[in-house]
Each structure stands twice: as C-alpha cells, then as structure tokens.
MARDO-448780 format. One record per residue (C-alpha): y, z, x. Coordinates in steps of 0.05 Angstrom, whole numbers, padded with zeros to 5 digits, always signed. Example, Ala and Ser with C-alpha at 12.3 -4.5 7.8 and 13.67 -1.06 7.14 Angstrom:
2
-00090+00156+00246;-00021+00143+00273;
***
This chain:
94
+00958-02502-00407;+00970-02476-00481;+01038-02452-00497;+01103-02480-00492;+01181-02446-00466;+01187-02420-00541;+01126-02382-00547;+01101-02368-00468;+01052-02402-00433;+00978-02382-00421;+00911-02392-00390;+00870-02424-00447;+00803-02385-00418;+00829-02314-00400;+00896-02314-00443;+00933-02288-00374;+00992-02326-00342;+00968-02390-00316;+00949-02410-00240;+01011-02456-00235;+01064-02405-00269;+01045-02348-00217;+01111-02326-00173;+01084-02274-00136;+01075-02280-00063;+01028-02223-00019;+01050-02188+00047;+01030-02136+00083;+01069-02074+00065;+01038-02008+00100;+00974-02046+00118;+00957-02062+00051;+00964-02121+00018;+01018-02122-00036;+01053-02168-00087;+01127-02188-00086;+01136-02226-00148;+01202-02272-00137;+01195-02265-00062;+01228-02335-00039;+01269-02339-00093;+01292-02269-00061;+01292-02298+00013;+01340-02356-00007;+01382-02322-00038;+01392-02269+00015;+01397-02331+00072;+01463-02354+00028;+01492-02290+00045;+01487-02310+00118;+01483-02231+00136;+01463-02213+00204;+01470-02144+00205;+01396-02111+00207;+01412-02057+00159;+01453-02106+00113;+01389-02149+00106;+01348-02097+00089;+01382-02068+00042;+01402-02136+00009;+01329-02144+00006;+01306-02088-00026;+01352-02087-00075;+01348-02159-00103;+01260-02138-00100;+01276-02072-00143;+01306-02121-00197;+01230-02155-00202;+01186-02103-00172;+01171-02036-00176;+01183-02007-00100;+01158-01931-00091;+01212-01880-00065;+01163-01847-00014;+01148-01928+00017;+01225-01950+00013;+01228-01951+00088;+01156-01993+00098;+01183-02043+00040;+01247-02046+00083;+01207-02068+00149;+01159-02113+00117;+01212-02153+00073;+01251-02163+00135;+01196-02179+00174;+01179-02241+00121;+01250-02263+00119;+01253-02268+00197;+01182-02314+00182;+01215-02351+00130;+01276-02359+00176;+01230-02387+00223;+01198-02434+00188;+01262-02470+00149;
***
C-alpha cells in the first residue's frame, strides 16, 4: 500500500482508499443497503454512555453518525430505527 500518515494512503492500482483502511460498515436503512462510515467506533462509544432510554439512544446515535455521514432530513426517523436496531445487534453480540 503506497502512501504513508504524512501524505494519505492509497490503492497502488485504482488510486482509491485501500481494502484495509475502509471504516464503513452497511445496514439496512429503509430496505436499502446503506453505508455508515465510523459505525462501531459510533456503537462503542454510545455503550460508554450506558443510556437506556430508547429515545436517548437514538438520538445519541444519530448525532455522533451526522458528524461522519451525511443523514437525509426526510429519512431521519428510518436512520433512527435502523442505528438502534444495529446497536441492540452489537449489544448482543459483545
């Protein structure tokens, strides 16, 4: 992998960020298939909050997402119930 932390890494055949350097993770968001880039870097850092509250997590969620990822006004709401529906996976699985 060309590159180094001075002048950015990149794939030495297409010139695009490298296979091992990609941090965004798909779900499901409104039956399509969408990227979350800094998704479980997201979801630990809204488990250290040990919130509990539904409507805390959500929000919590969406706004640490906005910070990385552009989220649509008009799909808010199907953002909302798809991150918290792949924190209660990660949940699970920790």
């Amino acid at each position: 992998m060309p590159g180094d932390d001075k002048n950015g890494y990149y794939c030495s055949i297409c010139g695009g960020i490298p296979p091992d350097r990609i941090t965004t993770k798909r779900i499901l968001i409104d039956g399509k298939e969408t990227g979350i880039d800094h998704l479980d870097f997201i979801l630990e850092e809204v488990k250290k909050l040990r919130l509990e509250n539904a409507t805390e997590i959500s929000d919590e969620l969406l706004k640490r997402v906005k910070v990385f990822n552009y989220v649509p006004t008009k799909k808010t709401a199907e953002y909302a119930a798809a991150l918290v529906t792949e924190y209660r996976r990660f949940l699970a699985a920790q």
